[in-house]
SELO-754097 format. One record per atom (N, C-alpha, C, O): residue in three letters; z, x, y. Coordinates in steps of 0.05 Angstrom, whole numbers, padded with zeros to 5 digits, always signed. Layout:
ALAZXY;...
//
This chain:
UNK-00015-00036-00189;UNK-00009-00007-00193;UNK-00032+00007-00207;UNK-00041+00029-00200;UNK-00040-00006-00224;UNK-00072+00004-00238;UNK-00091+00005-00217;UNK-00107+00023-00218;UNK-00090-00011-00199;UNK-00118-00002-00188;UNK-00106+00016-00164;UNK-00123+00030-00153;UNK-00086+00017-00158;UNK-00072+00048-00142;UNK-00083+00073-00155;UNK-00099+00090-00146;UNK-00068+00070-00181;UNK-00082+00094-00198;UNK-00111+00109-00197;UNK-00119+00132-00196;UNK-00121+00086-00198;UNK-00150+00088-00205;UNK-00161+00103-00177;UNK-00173+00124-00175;UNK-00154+00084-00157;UNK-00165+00098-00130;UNK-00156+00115-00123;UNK-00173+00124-00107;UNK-00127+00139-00124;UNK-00113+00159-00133;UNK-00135+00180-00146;UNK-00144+00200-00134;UNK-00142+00173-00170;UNK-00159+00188-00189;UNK-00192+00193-00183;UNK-00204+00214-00187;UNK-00199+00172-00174;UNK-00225+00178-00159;UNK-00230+00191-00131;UNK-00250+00204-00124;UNK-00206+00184-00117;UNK-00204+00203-00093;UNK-00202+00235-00092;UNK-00208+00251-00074;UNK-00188+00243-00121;UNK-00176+00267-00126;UNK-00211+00280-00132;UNK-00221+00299-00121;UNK-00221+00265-00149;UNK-00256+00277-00154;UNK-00278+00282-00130;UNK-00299+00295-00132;UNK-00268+00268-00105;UNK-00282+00284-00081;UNK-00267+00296-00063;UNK-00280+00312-00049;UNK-00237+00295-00056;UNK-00237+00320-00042;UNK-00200+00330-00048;UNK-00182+00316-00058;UNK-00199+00347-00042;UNK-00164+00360-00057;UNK-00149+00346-00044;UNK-00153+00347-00019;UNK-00125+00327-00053;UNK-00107+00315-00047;UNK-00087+00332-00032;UNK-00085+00357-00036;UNK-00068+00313-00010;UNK-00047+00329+00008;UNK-00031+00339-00007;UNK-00016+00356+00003;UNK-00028+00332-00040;UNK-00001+00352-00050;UNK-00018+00386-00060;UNK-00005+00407-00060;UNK-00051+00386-00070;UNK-00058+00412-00079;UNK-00068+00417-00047;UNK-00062+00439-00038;UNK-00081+00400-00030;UNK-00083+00422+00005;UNK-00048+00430+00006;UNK-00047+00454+00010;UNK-00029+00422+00004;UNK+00002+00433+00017;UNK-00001+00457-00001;UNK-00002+00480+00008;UNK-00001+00452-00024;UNK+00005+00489-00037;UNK-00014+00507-00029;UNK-00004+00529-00024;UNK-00042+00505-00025;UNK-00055+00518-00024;UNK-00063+00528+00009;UNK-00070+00550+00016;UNK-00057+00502+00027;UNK-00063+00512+00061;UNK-00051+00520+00068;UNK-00052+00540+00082;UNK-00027+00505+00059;UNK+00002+00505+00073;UNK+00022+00531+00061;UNK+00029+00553+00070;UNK+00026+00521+00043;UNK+00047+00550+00026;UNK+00028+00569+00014;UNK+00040+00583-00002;UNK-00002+00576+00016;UNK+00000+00595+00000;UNK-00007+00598-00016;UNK-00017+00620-00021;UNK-00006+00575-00039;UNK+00001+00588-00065;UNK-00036+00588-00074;UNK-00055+00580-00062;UNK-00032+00601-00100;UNK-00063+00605-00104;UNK-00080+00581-00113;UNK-00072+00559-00121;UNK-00104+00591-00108;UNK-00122+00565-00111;UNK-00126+00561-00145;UNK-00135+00538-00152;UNK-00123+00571-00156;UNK-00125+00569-00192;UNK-00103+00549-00191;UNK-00111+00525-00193;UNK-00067+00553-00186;UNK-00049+00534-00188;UNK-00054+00507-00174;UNK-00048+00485-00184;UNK-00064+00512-00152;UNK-00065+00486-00130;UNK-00085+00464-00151;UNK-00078+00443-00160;UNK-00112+00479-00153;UNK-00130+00469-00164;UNK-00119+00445-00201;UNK-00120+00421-00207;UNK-00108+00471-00215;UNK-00081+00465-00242;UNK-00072+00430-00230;UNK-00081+00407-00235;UNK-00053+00437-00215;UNK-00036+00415-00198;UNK-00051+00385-00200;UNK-00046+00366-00215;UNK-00077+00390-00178;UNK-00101+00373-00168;UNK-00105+00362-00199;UNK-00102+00338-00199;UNK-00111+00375-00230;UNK-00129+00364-00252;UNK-00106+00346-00263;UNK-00110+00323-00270;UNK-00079+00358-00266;UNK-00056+00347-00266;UNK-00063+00315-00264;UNK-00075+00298-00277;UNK-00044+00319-00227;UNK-00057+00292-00223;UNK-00066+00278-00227;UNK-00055+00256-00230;UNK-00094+00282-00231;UNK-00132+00265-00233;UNK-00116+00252-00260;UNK-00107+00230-00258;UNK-00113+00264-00280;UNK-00108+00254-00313;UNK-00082+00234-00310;UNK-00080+00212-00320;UNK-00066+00245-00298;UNK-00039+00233-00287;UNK-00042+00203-00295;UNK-00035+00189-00314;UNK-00056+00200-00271;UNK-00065+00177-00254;UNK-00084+00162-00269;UNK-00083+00137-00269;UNK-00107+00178-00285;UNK-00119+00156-00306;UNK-00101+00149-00314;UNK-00093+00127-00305;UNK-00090+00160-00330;UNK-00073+00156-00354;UNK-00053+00128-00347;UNK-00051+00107-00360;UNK-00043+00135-00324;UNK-00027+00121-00314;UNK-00027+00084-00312;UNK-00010+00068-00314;UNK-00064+00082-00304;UNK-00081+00063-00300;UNK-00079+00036-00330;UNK-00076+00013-00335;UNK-00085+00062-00343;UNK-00088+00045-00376;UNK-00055+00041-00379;UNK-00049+00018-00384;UNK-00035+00055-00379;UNK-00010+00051-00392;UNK+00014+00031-00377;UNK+00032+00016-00386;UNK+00009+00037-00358;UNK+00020+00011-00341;UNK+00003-00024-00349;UNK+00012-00044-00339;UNK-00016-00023-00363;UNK-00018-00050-00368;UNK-00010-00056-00401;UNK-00001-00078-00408;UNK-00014-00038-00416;UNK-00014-00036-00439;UNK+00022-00024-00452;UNK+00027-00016-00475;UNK+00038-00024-00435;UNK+00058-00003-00446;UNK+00088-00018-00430;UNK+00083-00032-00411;UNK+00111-00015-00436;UNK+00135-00027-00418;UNK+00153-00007-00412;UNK+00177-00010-00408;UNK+00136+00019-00412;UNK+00160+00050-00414;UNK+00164+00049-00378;UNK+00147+00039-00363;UNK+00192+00060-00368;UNK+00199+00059-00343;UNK+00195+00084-00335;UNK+00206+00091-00314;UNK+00180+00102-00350;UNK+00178+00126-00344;UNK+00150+00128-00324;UNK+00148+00141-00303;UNK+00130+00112-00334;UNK+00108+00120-00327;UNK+00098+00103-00297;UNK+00080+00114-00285;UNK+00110+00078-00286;UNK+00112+00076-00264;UNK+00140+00098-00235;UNK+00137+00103-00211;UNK+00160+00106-00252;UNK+00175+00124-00233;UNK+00161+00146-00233;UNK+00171+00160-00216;UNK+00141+00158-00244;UNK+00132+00181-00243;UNK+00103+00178-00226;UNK+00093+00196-00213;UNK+00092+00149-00228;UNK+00074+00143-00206;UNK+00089+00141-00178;UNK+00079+00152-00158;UNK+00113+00127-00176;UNK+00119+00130-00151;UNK+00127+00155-00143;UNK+00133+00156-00119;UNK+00128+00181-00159;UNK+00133+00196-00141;UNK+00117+00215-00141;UNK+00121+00239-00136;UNK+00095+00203-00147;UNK+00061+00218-00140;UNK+00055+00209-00112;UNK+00050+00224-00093;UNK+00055+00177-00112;UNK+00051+00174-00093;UNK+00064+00179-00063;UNK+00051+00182-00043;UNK+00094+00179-00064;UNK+00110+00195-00046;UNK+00101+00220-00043;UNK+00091+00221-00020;UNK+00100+00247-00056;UNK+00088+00265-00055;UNK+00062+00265-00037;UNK+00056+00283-00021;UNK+00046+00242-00044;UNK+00023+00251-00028;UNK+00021+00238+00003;UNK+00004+00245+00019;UNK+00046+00215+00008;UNK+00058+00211+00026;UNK+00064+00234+00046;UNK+00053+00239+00068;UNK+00081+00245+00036;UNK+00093+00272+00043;UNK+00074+00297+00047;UNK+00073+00309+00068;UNK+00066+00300+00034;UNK+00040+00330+00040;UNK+00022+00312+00064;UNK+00013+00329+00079;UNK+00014+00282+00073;UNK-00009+00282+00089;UNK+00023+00277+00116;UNK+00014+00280+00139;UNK+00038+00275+00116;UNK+00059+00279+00140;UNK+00062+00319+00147;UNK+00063+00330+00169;UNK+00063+00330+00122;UNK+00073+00361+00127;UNK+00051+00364+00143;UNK+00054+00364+00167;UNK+00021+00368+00131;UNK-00003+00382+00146;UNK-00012+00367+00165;UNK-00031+00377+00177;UNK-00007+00344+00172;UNK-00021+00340+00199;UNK-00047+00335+00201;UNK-00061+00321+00186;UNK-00056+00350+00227;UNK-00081+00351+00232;UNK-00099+00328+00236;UNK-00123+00334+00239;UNK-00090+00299+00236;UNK-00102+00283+00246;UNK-00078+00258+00267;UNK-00055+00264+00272;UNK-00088+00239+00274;UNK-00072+00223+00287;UNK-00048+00205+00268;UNK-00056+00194+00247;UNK-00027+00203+00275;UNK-00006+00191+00271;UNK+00002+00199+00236;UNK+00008+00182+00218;UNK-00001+00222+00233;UNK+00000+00233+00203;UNK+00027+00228+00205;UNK+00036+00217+00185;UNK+00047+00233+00229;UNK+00079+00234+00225;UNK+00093+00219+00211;UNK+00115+00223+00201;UNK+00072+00190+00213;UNK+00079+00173+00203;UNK+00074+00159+00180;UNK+00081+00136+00174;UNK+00061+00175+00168;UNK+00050+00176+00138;UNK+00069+00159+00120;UNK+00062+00138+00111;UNK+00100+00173+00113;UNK+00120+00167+00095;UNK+00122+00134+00107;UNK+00129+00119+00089;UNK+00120+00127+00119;UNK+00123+00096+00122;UNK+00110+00077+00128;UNK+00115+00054+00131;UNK+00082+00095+00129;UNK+00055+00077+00136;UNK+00047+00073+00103;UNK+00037+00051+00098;UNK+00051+00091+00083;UNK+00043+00086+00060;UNK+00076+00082+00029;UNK+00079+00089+00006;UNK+00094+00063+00055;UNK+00109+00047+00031;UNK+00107+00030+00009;UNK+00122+00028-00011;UNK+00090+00019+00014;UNK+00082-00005-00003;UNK+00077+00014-00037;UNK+00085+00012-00060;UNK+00058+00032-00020;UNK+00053+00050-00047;UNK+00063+00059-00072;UNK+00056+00058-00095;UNK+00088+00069-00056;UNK+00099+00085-00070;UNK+00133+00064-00083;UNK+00147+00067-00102;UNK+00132+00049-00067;UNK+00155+00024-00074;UNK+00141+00003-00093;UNK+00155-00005-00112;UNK+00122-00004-00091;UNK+00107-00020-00120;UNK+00114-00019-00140;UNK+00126-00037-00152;UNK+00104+00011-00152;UNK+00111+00024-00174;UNK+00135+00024-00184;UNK+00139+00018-00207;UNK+00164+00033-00160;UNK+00186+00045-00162;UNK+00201+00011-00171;UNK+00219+00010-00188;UNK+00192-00011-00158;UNK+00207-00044-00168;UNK+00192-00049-00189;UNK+00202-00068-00201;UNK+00169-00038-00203;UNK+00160-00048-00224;UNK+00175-00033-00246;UNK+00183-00046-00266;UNK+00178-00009-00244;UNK+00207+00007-00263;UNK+00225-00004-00263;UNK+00239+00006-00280;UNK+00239-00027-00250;UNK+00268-00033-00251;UNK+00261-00067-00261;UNK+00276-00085-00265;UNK+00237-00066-00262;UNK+00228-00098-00271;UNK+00228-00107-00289;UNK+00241-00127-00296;UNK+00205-00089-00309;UNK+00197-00084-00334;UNK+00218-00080-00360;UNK+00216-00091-00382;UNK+00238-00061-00350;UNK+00257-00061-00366;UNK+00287-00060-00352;UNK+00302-00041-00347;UNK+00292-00095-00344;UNK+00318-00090-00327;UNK+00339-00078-00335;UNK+00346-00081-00358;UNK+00359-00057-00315;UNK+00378-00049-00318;UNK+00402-00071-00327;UNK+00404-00094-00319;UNK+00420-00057-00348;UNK+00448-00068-00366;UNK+00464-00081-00335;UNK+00488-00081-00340;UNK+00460-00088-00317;UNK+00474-00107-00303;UNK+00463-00130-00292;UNK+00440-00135-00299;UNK+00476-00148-00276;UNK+00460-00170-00267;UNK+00441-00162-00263;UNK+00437-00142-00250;UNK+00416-00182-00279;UNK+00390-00192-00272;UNK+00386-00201-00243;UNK+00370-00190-00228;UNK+00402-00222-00236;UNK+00395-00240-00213;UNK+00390-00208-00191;UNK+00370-00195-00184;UNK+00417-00203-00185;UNK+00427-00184-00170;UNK+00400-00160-00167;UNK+00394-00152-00145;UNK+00388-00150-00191;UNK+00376-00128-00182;UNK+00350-00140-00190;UNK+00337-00122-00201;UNK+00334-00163-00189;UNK+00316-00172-00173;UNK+00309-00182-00145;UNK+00286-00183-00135;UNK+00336-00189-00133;UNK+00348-00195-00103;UNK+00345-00172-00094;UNK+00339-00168-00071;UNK+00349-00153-00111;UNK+00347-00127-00086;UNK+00316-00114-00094;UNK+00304-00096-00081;UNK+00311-00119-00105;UNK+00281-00108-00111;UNK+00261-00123-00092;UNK+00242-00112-00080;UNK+00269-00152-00090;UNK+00249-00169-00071;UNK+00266-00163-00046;UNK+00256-00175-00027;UNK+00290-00147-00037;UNK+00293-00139-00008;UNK+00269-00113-00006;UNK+00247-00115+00004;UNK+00280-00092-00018;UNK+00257-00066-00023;UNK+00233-00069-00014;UNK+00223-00058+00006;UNK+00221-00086-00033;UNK+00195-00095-00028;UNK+00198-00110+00001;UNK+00208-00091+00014;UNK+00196-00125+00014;UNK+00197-00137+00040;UNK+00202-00123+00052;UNK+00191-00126+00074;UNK+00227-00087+00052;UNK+00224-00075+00071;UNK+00202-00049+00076;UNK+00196-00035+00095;UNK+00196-00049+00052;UNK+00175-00025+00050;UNK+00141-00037+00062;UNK+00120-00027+00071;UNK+00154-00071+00054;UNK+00124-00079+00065;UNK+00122-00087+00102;UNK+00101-00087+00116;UNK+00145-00090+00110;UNK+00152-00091+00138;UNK+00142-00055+00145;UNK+00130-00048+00165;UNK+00149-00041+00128;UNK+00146-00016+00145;UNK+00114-00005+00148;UNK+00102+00009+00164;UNK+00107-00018+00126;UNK+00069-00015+00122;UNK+00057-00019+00148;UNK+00042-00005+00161;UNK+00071-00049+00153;UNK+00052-00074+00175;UNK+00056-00061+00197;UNK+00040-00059+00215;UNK+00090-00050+00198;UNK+00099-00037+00230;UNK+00077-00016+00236;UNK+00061-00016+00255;UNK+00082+00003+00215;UNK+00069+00028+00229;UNK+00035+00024+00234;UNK+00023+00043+00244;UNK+00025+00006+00229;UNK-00002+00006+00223;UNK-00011-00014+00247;UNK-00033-00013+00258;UNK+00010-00034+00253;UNK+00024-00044+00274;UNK+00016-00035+00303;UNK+00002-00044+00321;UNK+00028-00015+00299;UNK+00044+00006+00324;UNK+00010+00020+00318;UNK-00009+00011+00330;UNK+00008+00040+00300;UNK-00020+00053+00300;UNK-00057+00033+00313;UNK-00079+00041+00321;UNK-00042+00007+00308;UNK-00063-00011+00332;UNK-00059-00007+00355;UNK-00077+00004+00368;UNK-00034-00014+00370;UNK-00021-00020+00399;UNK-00028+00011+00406;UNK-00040+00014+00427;UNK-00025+00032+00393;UNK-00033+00059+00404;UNK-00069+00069+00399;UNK-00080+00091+00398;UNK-00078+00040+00396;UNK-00111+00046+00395;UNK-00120+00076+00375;UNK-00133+00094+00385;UNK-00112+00076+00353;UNK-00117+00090+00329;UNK-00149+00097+00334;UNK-00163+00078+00341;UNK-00160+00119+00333;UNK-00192+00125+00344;UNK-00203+00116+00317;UNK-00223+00101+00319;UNK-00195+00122+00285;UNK-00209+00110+00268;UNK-00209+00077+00274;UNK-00230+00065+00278;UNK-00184+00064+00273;UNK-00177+00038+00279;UNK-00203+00026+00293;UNK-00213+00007+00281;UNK-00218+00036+00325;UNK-00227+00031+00341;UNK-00255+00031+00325;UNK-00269+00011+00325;UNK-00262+00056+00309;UNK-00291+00058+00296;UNK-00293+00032+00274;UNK-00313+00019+00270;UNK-00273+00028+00262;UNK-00275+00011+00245;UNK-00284-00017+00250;UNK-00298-00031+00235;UNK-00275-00024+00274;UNK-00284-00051+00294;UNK-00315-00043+00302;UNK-00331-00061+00301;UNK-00322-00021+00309;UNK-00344-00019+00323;UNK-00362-00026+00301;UNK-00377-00045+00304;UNK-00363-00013+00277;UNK-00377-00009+00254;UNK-00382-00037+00240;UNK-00403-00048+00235;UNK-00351-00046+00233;UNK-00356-00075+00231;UNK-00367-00090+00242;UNK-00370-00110+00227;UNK-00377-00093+00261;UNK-00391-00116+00279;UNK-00412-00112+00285;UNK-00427-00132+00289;UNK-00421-00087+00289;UNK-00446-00069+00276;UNK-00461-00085+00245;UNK-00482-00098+00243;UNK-00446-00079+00226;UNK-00453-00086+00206;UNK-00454-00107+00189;UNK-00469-00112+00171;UNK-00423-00126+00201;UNK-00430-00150+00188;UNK-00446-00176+00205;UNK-00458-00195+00196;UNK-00440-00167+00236;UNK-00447-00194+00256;UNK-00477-00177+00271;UNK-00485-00188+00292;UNK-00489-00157+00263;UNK-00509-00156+00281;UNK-00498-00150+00314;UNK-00511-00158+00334;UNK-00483-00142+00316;UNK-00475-00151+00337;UNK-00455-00119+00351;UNK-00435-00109+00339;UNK-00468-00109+00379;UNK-00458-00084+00379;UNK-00436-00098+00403;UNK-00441-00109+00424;UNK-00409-00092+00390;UNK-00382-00083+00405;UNK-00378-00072+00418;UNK-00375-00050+00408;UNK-00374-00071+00442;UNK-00361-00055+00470;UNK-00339-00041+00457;UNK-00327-00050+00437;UNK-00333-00019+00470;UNK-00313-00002+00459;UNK-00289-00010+00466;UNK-00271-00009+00450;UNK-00284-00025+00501;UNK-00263-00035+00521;UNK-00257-00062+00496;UNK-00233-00062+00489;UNK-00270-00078+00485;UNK-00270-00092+00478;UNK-00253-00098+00456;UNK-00235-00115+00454;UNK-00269-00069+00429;UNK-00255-00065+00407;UNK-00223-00059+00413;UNK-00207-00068+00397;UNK-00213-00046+00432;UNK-00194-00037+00441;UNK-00170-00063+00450;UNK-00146-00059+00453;UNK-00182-00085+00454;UNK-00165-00099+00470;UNK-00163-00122+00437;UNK-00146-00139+00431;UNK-00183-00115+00424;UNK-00182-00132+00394;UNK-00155-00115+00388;UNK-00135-00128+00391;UNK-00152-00087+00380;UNK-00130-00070+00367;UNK-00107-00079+00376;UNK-00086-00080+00362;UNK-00112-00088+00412;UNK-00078-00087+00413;UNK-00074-00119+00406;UNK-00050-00125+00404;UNK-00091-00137+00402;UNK-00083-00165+00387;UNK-00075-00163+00357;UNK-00065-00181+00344;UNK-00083-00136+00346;UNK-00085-00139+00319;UNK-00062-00123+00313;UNK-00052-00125+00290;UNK-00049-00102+00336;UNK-00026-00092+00335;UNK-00004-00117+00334;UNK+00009-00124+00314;UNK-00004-00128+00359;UNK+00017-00144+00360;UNK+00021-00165+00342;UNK+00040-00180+00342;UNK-00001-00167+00325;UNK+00004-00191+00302;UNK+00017-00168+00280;UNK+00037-00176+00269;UNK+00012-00149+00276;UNK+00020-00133+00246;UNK+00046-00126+00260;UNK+00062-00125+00241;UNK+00061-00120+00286;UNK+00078-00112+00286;UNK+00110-00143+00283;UNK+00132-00144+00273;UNK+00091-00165+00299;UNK+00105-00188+00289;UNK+00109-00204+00262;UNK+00123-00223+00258;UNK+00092-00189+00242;UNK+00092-00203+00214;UNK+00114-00185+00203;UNK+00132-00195+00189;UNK+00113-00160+00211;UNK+00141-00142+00199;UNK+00163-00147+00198;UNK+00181-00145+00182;UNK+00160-00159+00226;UNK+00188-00177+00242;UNK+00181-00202+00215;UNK+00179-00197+00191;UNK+00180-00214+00221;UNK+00177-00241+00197;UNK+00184-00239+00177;UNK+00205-00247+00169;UNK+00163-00226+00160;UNK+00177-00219+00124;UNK+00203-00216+00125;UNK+00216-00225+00106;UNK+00221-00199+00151;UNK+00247-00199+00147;UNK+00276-00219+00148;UNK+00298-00223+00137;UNK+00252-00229+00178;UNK+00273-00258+00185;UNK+00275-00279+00177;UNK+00293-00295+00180;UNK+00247-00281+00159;UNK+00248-00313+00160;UNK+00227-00309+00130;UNK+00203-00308+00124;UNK+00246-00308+00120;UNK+00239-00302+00092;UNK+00226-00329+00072;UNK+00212-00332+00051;UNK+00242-00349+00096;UNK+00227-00378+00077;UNK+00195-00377+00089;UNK+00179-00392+00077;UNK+00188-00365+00107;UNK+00161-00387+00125;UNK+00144-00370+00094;UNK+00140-00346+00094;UNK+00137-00386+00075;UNK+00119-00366+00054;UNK+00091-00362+00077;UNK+00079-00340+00075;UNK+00081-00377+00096;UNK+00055-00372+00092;UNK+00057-00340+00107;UNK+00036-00327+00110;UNK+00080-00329+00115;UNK+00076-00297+00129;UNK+00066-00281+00106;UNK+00045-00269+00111;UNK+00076-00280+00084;UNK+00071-00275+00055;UNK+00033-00269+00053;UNK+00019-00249+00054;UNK+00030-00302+00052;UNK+00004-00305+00040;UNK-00021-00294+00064;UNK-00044-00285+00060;UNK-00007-00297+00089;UNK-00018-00284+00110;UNK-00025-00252+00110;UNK-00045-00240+00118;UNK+00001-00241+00097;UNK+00004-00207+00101;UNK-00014-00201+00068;UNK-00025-00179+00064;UNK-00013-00220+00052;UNK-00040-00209+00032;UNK-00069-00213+00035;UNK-00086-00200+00023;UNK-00073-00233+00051;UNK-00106-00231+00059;UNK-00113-00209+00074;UNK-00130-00193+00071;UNK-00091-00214+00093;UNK-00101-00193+00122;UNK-00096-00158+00110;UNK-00108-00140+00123;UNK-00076-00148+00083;UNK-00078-00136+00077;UNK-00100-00120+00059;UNK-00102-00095+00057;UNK-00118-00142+00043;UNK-00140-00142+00034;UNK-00161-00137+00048;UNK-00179-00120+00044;UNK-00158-00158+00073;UNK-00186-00145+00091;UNK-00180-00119+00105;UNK-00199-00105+00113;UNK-00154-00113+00108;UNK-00160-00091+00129;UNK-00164-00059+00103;UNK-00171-00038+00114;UNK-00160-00061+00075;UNK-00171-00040+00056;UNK-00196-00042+00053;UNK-00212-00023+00053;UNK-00203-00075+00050;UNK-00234-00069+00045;UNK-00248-00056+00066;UNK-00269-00045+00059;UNK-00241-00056+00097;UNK-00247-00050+00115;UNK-00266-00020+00109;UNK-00290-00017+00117;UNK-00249+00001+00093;UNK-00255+00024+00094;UNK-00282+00029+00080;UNK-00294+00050+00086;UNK-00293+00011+00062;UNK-00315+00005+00046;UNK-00339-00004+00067;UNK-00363+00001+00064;UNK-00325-00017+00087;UNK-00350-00029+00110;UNK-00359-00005+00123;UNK-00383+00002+00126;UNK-00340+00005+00128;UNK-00339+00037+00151;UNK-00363+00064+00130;UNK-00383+00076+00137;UNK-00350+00064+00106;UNK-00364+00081+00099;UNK-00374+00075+00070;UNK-00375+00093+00053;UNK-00378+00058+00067;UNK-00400+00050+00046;UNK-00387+00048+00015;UNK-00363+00055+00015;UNK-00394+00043-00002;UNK-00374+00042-00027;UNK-00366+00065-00036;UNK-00353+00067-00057;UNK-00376+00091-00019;UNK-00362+00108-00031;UNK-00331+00118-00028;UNK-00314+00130-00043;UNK-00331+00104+00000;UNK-00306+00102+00002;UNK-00287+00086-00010;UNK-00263+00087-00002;UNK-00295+00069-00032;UNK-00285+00039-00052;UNK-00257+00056-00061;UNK-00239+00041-00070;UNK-00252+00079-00060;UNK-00228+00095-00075;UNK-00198+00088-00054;UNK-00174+00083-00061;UNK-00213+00089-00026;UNK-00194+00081-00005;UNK-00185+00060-00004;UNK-00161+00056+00002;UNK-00208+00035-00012;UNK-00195+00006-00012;UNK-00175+00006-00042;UNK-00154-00008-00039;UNK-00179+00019-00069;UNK-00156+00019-00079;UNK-00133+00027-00077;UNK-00113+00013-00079;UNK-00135+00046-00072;UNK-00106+00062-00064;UNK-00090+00048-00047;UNK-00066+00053-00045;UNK-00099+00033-00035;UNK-00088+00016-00005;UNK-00085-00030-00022;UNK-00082-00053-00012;UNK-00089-00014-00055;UNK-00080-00058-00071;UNK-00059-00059-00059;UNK-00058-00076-00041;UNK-00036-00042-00065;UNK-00011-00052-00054;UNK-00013-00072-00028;UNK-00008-00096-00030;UNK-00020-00061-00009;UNK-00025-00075+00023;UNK-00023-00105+00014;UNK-00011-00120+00029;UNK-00033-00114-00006;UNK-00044-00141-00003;UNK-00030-00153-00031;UNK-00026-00178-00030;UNK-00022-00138-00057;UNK-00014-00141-00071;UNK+00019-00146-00072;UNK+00029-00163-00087;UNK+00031-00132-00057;UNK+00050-00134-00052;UNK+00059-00163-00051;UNK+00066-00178-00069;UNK+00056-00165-00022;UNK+00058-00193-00012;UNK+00043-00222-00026;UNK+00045-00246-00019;UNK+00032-00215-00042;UNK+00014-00232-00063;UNK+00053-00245-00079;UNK+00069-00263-00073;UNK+00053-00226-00095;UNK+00076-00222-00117;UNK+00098-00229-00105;UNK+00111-00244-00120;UNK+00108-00224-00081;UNK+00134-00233-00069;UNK+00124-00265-00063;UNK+00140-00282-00071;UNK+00095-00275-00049;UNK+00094-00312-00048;UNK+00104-00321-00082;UNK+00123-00336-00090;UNK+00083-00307-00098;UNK+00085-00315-00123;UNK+00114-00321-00133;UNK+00122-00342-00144;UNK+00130-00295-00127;UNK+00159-00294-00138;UNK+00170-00327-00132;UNK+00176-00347-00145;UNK+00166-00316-00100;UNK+00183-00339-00093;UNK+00177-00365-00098;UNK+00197-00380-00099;UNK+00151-00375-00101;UNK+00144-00397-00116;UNK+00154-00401-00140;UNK+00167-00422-00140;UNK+00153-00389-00162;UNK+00155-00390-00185;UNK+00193-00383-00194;UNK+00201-00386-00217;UNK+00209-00376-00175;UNK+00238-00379-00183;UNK+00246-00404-00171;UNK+00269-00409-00177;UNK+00236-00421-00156;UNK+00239-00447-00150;UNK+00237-00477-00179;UNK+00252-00496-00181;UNK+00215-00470-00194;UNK+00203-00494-00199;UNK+00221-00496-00220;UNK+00215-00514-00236;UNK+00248-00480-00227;UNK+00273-00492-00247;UNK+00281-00516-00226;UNK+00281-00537-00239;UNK+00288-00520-00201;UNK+00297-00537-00182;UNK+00293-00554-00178;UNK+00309-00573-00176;UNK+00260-00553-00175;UNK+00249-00583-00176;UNK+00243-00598-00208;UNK+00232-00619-00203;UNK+00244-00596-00223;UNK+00255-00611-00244;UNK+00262-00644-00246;UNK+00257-00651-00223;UNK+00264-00653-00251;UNK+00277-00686-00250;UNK+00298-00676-00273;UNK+00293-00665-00294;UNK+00321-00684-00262;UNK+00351-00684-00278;UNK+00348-00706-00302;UNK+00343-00730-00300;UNK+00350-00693-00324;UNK+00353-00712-00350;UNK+00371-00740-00343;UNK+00393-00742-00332;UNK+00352-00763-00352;UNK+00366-00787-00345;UNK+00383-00792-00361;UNK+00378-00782-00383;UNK+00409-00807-00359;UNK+00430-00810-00382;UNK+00413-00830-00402;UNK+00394-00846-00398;UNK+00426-00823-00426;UNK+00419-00840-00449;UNK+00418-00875-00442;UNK+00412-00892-00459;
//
């Protein structure tokens, strides 16, 4: 969630985020408030960075998640590029991170078991909805999606990519992200879908760093979740096991 923040806060320093473009393109409102809003944020979001590692208040991750929903929401309202509609569920992970780490940190006065079971459902479904839509945004040959292959292979293999080519990579890389969604849900034991959906979520953020150089490094944070996520759910699930395997105290 810190390094969400962080890439949140550095993104806000080069160009106005979807919640100050919505007040200001979209509704209207003046550029002094929009702008207000935007510095908001930026501090928000530091702030946020340092206090979530240092602090156990449940205030300051629910108030990240619903920054990051917000900005969910403003890049769905305005549009203007491909598959924005799908914004609110292409960027779950985001905004659900935060929202299970509030109910983690300081569990609620009822069953424990119970409302970590449903925190690790949450999580698995917010992270199914990441893989789907991003999934689906391959199989529909995404035009950034397509540059990103081109660029990559360009830049890490020497090696210039046919466009027919990159295209027929997307829809292999669709149908794997849209089958791992399927997975995390069904088959909740196979861990390696887990450890699978955090590499491949790692490479496909760092991706944006290949495409456009480290200045884009704000994009690969904002996008830890992707890979973080699914990190924490193998981990979970490793680590609520090893009461089990145990050797049963031998009788006297």
């Amino acid at each position: 969630m810190a390094l969400q923040c962080l890439g949140a806060a550095w993104g806000a320093t080069l160009n106005m985020t979807n919640v100050g473009g919505t007040l200001f393109f979209e509704w209207g409102v003046s550029e002094s408030v929009a702008l207000l809003v935007e510095q908001v944020g930026f501090w928000f979001m530091v702030a946020s960075a340092a206090a979530v590692l240092v602090t156990r208040s449940r205030v300051v991750p629910l108030l990240v998640a619903g920054w990051f929903m917000l900005l969910a929401a403003g890049h769905t309202y305005r549009g203007g590029a491909a598959f924005t509609d799908w914004a609110l569920g292409a960027h779950a992970v985001r905004y659900m991170a935060p929202l299970a780490l509030a109910f983690l940190i300081q569990p609620l006065r009822v069953d424990a078991e119970r409302v970590q079971k449903t925190i690790r459902w949450l999580l698995r479904i917010a992270l199914a909805s990441t893989f789907l839509i991003h999934g689906l945004e391959a199989l529909y040959h995404h035009p950034r999606f397509v540059d990103y292959l081109l660029v990559a292979s360009d830049k890490l293999l020497n090696y210039e990519l046919a466009e027919p080519v990159a295209r027929r990579m997307l829809t292999a890389i669709g149908l794997m992200d849209v089958s791992l969604a399927v997975l995390v849900i069904v088959a909740r034991k196979w861990r390696w879908v887990l450890l699978w959906m955090a590499f491949w979520g790692v490479v496909t953020a760092c991706s944006r760093i290949v495409f456009g150089g480290w200045d884009k490094g704000f994009m690969a944070l904002e996008r830890a979740a992707n890979g973080g996520v699914p990190l924490v759910l193998y981990l979970w699930a490793v680590t609520s096991e090893i009461p089990s395997r145990r050797r049963p105290d031998r009788p006297a």
